[in-house]
C-alpha positions as CSV (number, residue, x, y, z in Angstrom):
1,X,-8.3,-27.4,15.9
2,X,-8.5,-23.4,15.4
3,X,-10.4,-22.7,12.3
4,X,-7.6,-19.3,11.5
5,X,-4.9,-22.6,11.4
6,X,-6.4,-24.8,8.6
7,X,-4.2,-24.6,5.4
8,X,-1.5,-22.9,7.0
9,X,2.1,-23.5,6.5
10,X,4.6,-23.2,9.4
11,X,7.8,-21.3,8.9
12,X,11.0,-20.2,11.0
13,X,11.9,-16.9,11.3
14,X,14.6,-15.5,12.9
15,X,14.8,-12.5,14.8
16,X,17.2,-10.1,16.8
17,X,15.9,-10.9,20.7
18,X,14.8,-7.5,21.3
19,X,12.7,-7.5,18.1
20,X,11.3,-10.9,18.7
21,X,10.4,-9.1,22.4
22,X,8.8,-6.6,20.9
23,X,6.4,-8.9,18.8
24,X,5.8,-10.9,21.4
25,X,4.6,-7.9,23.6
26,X,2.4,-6.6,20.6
27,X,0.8,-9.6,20.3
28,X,0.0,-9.9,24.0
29,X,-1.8,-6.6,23.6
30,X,-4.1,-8.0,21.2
31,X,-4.7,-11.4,22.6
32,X,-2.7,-12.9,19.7
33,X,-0.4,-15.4,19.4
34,X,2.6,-14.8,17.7
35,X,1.7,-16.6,14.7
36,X,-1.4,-15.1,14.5
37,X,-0.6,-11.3,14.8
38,X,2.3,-11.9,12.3
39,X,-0.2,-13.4,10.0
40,X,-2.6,-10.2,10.1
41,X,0.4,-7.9,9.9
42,X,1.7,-9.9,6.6
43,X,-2.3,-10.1,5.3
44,X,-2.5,-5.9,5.5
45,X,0.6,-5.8,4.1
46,X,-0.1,-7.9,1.2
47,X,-3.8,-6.4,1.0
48,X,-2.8,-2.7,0.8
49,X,-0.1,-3.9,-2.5
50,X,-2.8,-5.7,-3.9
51,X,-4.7,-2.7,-4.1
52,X,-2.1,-0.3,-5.1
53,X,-1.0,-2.8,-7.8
54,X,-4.8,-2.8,-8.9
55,X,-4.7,1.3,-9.1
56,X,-1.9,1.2,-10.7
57,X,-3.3,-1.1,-13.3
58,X,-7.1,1.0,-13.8
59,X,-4.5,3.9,-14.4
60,X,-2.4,2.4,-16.6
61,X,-4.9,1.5,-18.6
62,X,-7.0,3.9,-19.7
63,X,-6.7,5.7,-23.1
64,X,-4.3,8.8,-22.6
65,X,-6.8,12.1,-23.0
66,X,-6.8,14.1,-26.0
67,X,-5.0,17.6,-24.9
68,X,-7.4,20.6,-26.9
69,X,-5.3,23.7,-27.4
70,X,-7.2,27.1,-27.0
71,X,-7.4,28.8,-30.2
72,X,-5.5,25.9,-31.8
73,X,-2.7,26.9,-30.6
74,X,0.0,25.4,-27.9
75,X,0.1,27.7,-24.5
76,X,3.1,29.9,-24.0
77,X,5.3,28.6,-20.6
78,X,4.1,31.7,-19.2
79,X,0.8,30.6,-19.3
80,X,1.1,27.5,-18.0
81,X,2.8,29.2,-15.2
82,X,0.6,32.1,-14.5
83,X,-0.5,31.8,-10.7
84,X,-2.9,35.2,-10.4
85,X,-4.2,33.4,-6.1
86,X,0.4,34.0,-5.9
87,X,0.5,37.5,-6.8
């Protein structure tokens, strides 16, 4: 029995014929079954959320920073819009 197979559970999916052609052919091109190659499609997918959930979470929780004013004092919106590298 294929090692990639062990604690796997089987499921139907249904799909229009010319999209179930085209995951067929994709497969072919990576000496995959269709099984498999859905499998490493639906592992990328769910390793690249993982990780964007995780970012998410490091961001979320750090402390907010403490904003210092120059002079004590708030900037004027023309300051904080002052491109001198646009003029």
């Amino acid at each position: 029995m294929n090692h990639y197979f062990r604690d796997m559970r089987n499921i139907t999916v249904a799909l229009p014929d010319d999209v179930a052609r085209w995951v067929r052919v994709r497969a072919a091109e990576q000496d995959h079954s269709v099984s498999k190659w859905l499998a490493d499609v639906l592992e990328g997918m769910r390793r690249r959320e993982d990780a964007y959930d995780a970012a998410m979470e490091r961001f979320f929780s750090r402390a907010p920073r403490e904003l210092t004013w120059v002079e004590d004092r708030k900037p004027t919106r023309d300051e904080l819009h002052d491109r001198p590298g646009l003029r």
